[in-house]
C-alpha positions in Angstrom: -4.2 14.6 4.1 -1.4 14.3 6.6 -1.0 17.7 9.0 2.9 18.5 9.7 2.1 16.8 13.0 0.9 13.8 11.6 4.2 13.7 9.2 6.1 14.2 12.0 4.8 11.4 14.6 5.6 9.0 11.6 9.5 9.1 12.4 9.4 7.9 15.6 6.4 5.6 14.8 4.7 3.2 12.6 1.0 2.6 11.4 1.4 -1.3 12.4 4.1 -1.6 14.8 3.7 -5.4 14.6 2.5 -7.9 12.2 0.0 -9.1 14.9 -3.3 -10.6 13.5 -6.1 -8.5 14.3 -9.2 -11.0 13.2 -11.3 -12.8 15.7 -12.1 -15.5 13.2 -10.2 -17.3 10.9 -6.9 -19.5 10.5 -3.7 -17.6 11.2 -0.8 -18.5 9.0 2.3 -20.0 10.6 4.4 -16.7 9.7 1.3 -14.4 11.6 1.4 -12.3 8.5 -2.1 -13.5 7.3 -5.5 -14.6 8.2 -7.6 -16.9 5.9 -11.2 -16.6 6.4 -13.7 -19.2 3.9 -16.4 -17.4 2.6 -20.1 -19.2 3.0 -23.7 -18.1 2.5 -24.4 -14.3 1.1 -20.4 -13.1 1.3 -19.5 -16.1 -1.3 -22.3 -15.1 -3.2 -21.4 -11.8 -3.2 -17.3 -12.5 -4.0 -18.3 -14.4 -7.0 -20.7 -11.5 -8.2 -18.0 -9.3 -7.8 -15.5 -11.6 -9.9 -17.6 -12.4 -12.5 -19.2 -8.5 -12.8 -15.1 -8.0 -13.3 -15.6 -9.7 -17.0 -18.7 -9.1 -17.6 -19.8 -5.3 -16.2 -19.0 -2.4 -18.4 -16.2 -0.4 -17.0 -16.3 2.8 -15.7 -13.9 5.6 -14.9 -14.6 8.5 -12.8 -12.4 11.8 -12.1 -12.5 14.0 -9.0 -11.1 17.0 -8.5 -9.0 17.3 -5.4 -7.6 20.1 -3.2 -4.3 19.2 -2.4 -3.2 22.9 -1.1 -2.4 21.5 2.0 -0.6 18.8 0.7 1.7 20.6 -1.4 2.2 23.0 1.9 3.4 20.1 3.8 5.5 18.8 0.5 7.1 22.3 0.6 7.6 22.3 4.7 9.3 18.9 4.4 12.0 19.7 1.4 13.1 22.5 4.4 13.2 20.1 7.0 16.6 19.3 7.8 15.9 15.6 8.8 14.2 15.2 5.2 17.5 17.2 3.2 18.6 13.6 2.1 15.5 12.2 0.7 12.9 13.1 -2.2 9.8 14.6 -0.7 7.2 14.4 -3.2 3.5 14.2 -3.0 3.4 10.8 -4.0 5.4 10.4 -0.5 2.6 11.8 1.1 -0.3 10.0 -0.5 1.9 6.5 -0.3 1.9 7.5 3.8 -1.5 8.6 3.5 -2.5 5.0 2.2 -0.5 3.2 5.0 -2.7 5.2 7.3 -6.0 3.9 5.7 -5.0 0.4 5.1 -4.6 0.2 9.1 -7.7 1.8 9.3 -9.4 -0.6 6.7 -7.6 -3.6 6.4 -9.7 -5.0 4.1 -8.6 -3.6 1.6 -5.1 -5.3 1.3 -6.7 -8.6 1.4 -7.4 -11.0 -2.0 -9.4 -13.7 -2.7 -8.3 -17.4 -3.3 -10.7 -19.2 -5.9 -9.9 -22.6 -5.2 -10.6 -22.5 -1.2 -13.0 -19.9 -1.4 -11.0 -17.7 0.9 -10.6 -14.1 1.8 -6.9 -13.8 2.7 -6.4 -10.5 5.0 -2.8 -9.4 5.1 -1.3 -8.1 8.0 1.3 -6.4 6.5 1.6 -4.4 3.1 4.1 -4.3 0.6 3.2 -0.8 -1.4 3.6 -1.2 -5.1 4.6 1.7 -7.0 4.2 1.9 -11.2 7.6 3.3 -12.6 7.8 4.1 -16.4 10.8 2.2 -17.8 12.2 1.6 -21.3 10.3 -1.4 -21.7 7.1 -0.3 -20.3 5.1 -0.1 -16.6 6.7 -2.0 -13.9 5.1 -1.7 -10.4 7.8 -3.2 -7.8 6.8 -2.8 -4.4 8.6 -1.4 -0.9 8.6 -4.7 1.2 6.8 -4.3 5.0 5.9 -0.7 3.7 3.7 -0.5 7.2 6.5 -0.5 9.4 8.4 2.4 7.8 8.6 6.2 9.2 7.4 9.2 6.5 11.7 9.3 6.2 12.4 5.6 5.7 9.2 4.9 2.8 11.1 8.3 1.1 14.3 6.3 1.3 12.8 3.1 0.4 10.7 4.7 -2.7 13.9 5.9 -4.0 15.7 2.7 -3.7 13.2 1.0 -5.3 12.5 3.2 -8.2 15.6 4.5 -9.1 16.7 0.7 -10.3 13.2 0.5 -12.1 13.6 3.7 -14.5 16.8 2.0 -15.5 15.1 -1.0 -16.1 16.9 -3.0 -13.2 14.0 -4.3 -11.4 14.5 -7.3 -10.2 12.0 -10.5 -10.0 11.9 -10.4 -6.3 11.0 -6.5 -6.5 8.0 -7.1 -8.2 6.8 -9.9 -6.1 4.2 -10.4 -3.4 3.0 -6.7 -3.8 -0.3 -6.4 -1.5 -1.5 -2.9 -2.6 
């Protein structure tokens, strides 16, 4: 959970102020937005465990109760803010920023895997897919570079993106290349 601090330091700055690889190993892509790493020995054995288990596990859901007092205390300090009087503040703002923080901090989750090379492919940069309810069902376009963007700017950018969606205006390109 972000602190009103931590909300704060996210207007003047950004959870990946570049899109500088941060791997030691691996082949950097020609943009420097992603690393390729092949997989050998135990961690290929253990990525094609994990695909197959996908279709052949039983699936399992599990619920957790969360506190989010604090978060809904921020939420509330935020809609007063004068700098946020423009934007939506929602707690889905504050868990999208929330996310941005971890992916920096864990990186591997925003990368995939790439059957046919036997890659991992980390990202250095994430574009944040959100699921919007529409007419014709769930769409999940995605804020483009979402890493680079203050607590004010993803409000601004999760508006613009899902304002066209619950109209059912989402575009191709929208929905593309989502990371996360």
């Amino acid at each position: 959970v972000l602190s009103r601090a931590e909300a704060n330091k996210g207007r003047e700055l950004t959870d990946y102020p570049t899109d500088e690889p941060w791997l030691a190993s691996g082949t950097v892509s020609p943009d420097g937005r992603s690393t390729r790493v092949p997989v050998r020995s135990v961690r290929k054995r253990t990525a094609e465990a994990m695909v197959s288990s996908a279709f052949t596990a039983p699936h399992v859901s599990v619920f957790h109760t969360v506190d989010v007092t604090r978060t809904m205390r921020l939420v509330a300090q935020l809609r007063e803010d004068r700098e946020f009087a423009d934007v939506r503040v929602t707690p889905l703002l504050i868990a999208a920023k929330a996310l941005l923080i971890a992916v920096r901090r864990h990186p591997e989750v925003n990368a995939s895997w790439v059957d046919e090379t036997q890659e991992i492919v980390y990202k250095h940069y994430v574009n944040l897919g959100i699921a919007a309810q529409t007419p014709r069902g769930l769409v999940v376009p995605n804020v483009k570079d979402a890493h680079r963007l203050s607590l004010h700017d993803l409000a601004v950018a999760l508006a613009e993106l899902t304002a066209p969606a619950r109209a059912g205006r989402t575009t191709p390109t929208d929905m593309s290349d989502g990371t996360i």
